[in-house]
SEKE-391492 format. One line per field, with one value per residue (C-alpha): residue in one letter; x, y, z. Coordinates in steps of 0.001 Angstrom, whole numbers, m for minus. Layout:
<atoms>
rest = c(A ...);
xx = c(X ...);
yy = c(Y ...);
zz = c(Z ...);
</atoms>
This chain:
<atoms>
rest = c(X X X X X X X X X X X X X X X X X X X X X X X X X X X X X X X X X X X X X X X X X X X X X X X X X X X X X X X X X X X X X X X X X X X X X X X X X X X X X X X X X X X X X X X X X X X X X X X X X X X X X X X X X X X X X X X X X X X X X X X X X X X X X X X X X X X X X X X X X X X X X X X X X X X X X X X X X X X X X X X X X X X X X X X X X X X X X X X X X X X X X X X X X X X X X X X X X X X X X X X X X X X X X X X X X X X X X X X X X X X X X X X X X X X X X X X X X X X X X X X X X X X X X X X X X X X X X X X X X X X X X X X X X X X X X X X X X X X X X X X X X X X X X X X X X X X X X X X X X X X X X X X X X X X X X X X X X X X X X X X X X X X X X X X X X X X X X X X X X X X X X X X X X X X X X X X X X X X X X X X X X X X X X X X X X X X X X);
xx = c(m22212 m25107 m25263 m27230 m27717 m27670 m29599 m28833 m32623 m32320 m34080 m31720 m32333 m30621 m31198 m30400 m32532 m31939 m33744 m35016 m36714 m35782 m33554 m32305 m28247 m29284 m29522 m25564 m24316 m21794 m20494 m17027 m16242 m13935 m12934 m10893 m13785 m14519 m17579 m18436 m18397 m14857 m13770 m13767 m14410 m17090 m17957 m20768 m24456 m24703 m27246 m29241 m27458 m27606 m31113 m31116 m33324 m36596 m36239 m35248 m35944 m33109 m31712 m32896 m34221 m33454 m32222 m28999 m27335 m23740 m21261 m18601 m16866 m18165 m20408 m23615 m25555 m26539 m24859 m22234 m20688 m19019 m20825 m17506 m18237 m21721 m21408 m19434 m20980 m19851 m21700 m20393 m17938 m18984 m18000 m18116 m20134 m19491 m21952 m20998 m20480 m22567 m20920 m22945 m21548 m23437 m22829 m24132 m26682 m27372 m30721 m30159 m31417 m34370 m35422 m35561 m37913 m40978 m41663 m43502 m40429 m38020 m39898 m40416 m36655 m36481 m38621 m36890 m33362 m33133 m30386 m28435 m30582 m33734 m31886 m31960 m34794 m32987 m35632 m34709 m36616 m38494 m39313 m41094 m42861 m44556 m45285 m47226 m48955 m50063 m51549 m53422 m54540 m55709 m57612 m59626 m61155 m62194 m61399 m63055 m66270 m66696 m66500 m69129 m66350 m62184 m60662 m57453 m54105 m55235 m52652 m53451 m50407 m50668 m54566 m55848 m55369 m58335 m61723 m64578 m68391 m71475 m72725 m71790 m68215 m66642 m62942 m61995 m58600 m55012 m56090 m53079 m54172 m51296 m52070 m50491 m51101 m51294 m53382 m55935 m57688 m61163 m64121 m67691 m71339 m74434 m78076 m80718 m84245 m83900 m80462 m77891 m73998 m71838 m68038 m67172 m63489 m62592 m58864 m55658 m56946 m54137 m55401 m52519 m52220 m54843 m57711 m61401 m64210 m67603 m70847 m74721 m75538 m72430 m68883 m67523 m62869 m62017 m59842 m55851 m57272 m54796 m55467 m53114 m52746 m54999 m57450 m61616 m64352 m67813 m71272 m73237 m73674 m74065 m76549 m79362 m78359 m81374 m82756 m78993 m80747 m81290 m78621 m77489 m78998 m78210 m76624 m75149 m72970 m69155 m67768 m63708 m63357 m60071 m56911 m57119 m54901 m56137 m53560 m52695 m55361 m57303 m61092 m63927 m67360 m70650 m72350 m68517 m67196 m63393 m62641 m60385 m56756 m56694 m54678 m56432 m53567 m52545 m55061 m57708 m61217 m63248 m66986 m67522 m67052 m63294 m62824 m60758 m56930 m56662 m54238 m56689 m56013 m57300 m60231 m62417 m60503 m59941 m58299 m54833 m53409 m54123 m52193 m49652 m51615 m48296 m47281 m48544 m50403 m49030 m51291 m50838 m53103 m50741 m48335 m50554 m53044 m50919 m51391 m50143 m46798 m46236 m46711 m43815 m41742 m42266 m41132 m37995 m37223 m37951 m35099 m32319 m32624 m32813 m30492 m27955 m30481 m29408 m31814 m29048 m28401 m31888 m32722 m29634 m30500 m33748 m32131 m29211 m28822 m26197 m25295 m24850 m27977);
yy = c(36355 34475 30787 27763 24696 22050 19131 15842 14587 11888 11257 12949 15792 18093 22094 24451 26459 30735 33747 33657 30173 26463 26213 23251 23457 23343 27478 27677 26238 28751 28736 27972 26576 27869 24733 27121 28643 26946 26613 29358 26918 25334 28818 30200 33738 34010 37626 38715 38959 41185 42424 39718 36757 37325 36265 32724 30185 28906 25212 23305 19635 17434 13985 12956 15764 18865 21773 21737 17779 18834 20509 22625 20231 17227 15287 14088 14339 17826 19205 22279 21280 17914 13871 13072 16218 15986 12091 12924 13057 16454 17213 20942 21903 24204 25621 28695 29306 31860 33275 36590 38837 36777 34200 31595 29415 25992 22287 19269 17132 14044 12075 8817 6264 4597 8090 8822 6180 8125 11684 13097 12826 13774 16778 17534 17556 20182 22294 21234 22218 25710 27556 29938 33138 31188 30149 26481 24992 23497 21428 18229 15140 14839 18208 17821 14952 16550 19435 17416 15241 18552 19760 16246 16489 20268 19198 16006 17827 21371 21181 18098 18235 21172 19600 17153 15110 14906 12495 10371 11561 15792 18063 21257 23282 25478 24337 26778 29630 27725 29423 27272 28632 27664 23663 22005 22061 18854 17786 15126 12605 14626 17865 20163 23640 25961 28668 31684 34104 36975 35038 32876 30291 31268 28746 30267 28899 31363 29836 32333 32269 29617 29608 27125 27414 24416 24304 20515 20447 16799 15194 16176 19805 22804 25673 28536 31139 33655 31879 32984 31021 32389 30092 30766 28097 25790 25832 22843 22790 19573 17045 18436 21908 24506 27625 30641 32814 35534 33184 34440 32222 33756 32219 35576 39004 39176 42102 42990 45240 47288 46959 47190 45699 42224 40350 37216 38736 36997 33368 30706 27772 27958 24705 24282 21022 18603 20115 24270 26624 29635 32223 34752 36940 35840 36385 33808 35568 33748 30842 30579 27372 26780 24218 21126 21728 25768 28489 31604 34625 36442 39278 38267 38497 35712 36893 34285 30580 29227 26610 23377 23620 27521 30286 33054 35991 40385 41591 40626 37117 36040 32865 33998 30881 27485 24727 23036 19380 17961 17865 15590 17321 16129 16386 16378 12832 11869 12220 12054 8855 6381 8023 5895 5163 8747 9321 6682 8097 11541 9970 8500 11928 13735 11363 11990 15678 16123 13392 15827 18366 18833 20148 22142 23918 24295 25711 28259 29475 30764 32703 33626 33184 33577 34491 30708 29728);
zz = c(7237 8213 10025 8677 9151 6473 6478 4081 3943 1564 m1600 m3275 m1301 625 1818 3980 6166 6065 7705 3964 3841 2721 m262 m1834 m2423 m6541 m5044 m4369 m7759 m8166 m4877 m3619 m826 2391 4348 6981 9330 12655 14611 17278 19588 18490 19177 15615 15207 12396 11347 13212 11141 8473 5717 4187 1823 m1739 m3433 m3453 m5974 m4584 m4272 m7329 m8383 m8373 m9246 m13242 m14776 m12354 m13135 m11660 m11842 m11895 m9240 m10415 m9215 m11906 m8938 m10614 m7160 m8191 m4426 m5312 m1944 m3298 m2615 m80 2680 2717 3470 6407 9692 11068 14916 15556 12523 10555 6457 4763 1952 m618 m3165 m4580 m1729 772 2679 4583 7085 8258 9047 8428 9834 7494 8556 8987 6508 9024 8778 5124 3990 5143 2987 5372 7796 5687 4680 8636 9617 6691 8235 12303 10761 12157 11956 14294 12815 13258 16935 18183 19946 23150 24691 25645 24349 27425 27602 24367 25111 28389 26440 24135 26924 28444 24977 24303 28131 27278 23775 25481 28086 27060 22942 22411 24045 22324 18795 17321 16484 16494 14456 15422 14823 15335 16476 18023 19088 22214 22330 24914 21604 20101 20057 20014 19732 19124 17817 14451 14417 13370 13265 10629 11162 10872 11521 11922 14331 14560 17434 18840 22076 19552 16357 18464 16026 16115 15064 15295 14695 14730 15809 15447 14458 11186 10881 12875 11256 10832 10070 8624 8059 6886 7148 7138 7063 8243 10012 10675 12917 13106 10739 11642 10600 10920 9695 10159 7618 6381 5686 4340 4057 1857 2663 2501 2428 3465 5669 5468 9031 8962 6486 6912 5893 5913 5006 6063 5406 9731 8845 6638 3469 4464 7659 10005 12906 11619 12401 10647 6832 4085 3910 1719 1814 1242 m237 m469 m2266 m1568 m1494 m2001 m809 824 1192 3951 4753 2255 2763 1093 873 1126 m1323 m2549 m3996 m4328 m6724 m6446 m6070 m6400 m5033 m3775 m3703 m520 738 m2314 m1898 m3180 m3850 m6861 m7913 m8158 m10600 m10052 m10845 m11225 m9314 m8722 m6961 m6715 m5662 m6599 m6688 m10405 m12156 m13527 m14765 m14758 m12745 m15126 m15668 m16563 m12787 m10074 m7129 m3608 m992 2960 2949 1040 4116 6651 5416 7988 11007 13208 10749 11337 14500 15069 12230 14011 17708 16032 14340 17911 19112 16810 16453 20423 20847 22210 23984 28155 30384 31904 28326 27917 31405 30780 27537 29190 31992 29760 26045 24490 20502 19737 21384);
</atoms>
């Protein structure tokens, strides 16, 4: 048995949130339903965790032209679980959900319409619908906003000063985990900087002798966990550009091939153009360009040109297919273009899924969590 929560998104939407990942419901077609089992909190007895759920299907498209459009039970909104349930608003009952010989029980949290007009919202409380495995964030809305305060507080006086520029609408989470050195680093609008005690964000121009680094990263740019950026002549990241934890970006050799004690050696620019995808601890080499809209592979190393459109991937990093040009690209300007839309979409989403958040739960599931916490 494992605990999810589901989450009716809108758009024709809907998923649930595992251990294993977002799925859309298209991934339980074949599923029956158990109506019996109770919430832990209602005072159910639910098995207790087990091995993982059965395999389940990445997500699927849905409405006109999915892949799954029909429940076993005849509904055409492509949702195995039936159109009447998932309409209901349910606060802390839970189902059961069979596949095979996983079972999988979660509720349901439907977003509510004000909410669903915005993708980039809808596509957030997706990704804030945790359930029990991935344990329940407990902070109260408050809480969150302080925390944020703090974080803006902690960017515009030591991150920002440091930067050439910071454009509006950045978020850097947990701030004082970003690594700032040297001149020529310059922050576009909607940067997204996810940080870590343990993968500190590191950001470093060299200036030495003839050479002076810059690191240009333009909007809506995401940086995970753990990236390293190192520049003694230029790295440019495109707009919508997407950086995998553990990413490195060089534009140096840091040493002479021949003569080990000159530092810096040989240089070149590294261009990422708008929206590529660099994948976890995936390294670019020097005088590297990335073209438009391609992938780079997990752990590849990328010593030559990338053309536009392409999944490449080994090492060295080659092109292995070609992005299907049938299919629109979204990007995260696409989201992100209206900052300040989102930034109130985001507040009103902070609202409704904290709506029922205590500081006295929160407080007590820090000095003494429990299984349902």
């Amino acid at each position: 048995m494992i605990y999810v929560d589901l989450l009716e998104i809108g758009g024709g939407e809907r998923g649930i949130r595992t251990l294993e990942g977002f799925y859309t419901l298209h991934a339980f077609q074949a599923c029956a339903i158990d109506h019996s089992a109770t919430s832990p909190r209602d005072g159910g007895n639910p098995p207790s965790l087990i091995q993982s759920p059965t395999p389940l299907l990445p997500l699927l498209p849905s409405g006109p032209g999915g892949v799954h459009n029909t429940s076993p039970s005849g509904d055409q909104d492509g949702s195995p679980l039936g159109g009447e349930m998932l309409k209901e608003k349910v606060d802390n009952s839970y189902r059961r959900l069979r596949c095979g010989v996983s079972e999988h029980l979660f509720r349901v949290r439907p977003l509510p319409p004000h909410l669903q007009q915005s993708d980039y919202v809808r596509k957030s409380a997706a990704y804030e619908c945790v359930g029990f495995t991935m344990r329940d964030d407990h902070r109260p809305y408050r809480l969150k906003v302080i925390q944020g305060k703090l974080e803006a507080a902690w960017v515009h006086h030591f991150i920002k000063p440091q930067l050439e520029s910071l454009g509006h609408h950045s978020m850097i989470m947990k701030p004082w985990n970003l690594k700032l050195h040297g001149r020529g680093i310059a922050f576009g609008t909607s940067i997204h900087v996810i940080t870590s005690a343990d993968r500190t964000v590191r950001l470093t121009t060299w200036s030495m002798n003839e050479h002076q680094g810059h690191i240009e990263i333009d909007d809506a740019v995401l940086i995970c966990p753990g990236v390293r950026i190192d520049s003694a002549c230029r790295v440019s990241i495109g707009e919508s550009t997407m950086l995998a934890a553990g990413a490195y970006i060089t534009d140096a050799d840091w040493h002479d091939v021949y003569d080990r004690t000159q530092p810096i050696g040989q240089t070149a620019p590294v261009i990422l153009e708008r929206n590529v995808w660099i994948g976890d601890g995936a390294i670019v080499c020097k005088g590297v360009t990335i073209g438009e809209n391609s992938v780079i592979g997990a752990g590849s190393v990328v010593t030559k040109d990338i053309p536009a459109n392409v999944i490449a991937a080994g090492n060295p990093a080659k092109p292995i297919k070609p992005l299907d040009p049938n299919l629109l690209v979204t990007t995260r300007q696409d989201m992100l273009g209206n900052g300040i839309a989102v930034t109130k979409q985001m507040d009103t989403l902070e609202r409704w899924l904290r709506q029922n958040n205590t500081w006295w739960r929160w407080f007590r599931s820090k000095i003494a969590p429990r299984p349902e916490d």
